[in-house]
N, C-alpha and C positions, 0 to 999 in steps of 0.2 A: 878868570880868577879861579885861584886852588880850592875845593871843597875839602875839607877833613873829615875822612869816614873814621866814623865813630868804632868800625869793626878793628879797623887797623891803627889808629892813631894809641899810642903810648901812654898812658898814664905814670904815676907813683911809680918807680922800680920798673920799667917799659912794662907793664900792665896793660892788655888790651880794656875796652870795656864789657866783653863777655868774663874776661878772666874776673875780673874785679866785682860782676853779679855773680858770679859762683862762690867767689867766695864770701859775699855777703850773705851770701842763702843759707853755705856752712855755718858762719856767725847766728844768724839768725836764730836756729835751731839751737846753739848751745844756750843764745840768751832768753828763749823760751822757756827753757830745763834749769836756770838761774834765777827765771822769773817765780817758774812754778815752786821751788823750793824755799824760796826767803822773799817770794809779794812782790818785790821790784829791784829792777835795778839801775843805778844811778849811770848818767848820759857820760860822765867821766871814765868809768868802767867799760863801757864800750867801746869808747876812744880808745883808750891802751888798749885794751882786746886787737882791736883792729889797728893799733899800732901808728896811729894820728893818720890813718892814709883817709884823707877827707870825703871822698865819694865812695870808701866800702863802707864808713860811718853815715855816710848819710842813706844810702841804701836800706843799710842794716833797718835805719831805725822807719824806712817806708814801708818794708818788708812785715818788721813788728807792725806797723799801721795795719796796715794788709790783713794781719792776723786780727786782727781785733783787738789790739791792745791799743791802750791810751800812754802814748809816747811826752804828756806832760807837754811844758811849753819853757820858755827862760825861766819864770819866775817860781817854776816846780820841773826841774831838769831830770824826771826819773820816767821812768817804764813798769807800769803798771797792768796787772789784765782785766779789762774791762768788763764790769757788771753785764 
């Protein structure tokens, strides 16, 4: 049986999966710089940001985890910086 390495396998636009953490790392940083300046920002905005491609947005928003911010849940879909 085939494995799929995750190094080489294709993503969004043949997207490796290093490509695709690098550029959520990019992301990340501008939404830190968006956060610091107006408190938070909504899970929608990062979606287009990253252009619906569904695992640089979910990275993105592990990434903010990562940081210490509070990435909110469904029933409050924003990114905030945590106390």
């Amino acid at each position: 049986m085939e494995k799929c390495d995750s190094r080489t396998h294709a993503y969004k636009n043949g997207k490796t999966f290093d490509q695709c953490r690098d550029i959520a790392k990019t992301i990340t940083l501008q939404m830190k710089e968006k956060i610091n300046q107006s408190g938070q920002v909504r899970w929608d905005e990062i979606l287009q940001t990253v252009e619906h491609d569904e695992l640089v947005y979910k990275l993105t928003l592990k990434y903010l985890r990562q940081d210490g911010y509070d990435i909110g849940d469904w029933k409050n879909p924003r990114v905030i910086k945590s106390i």
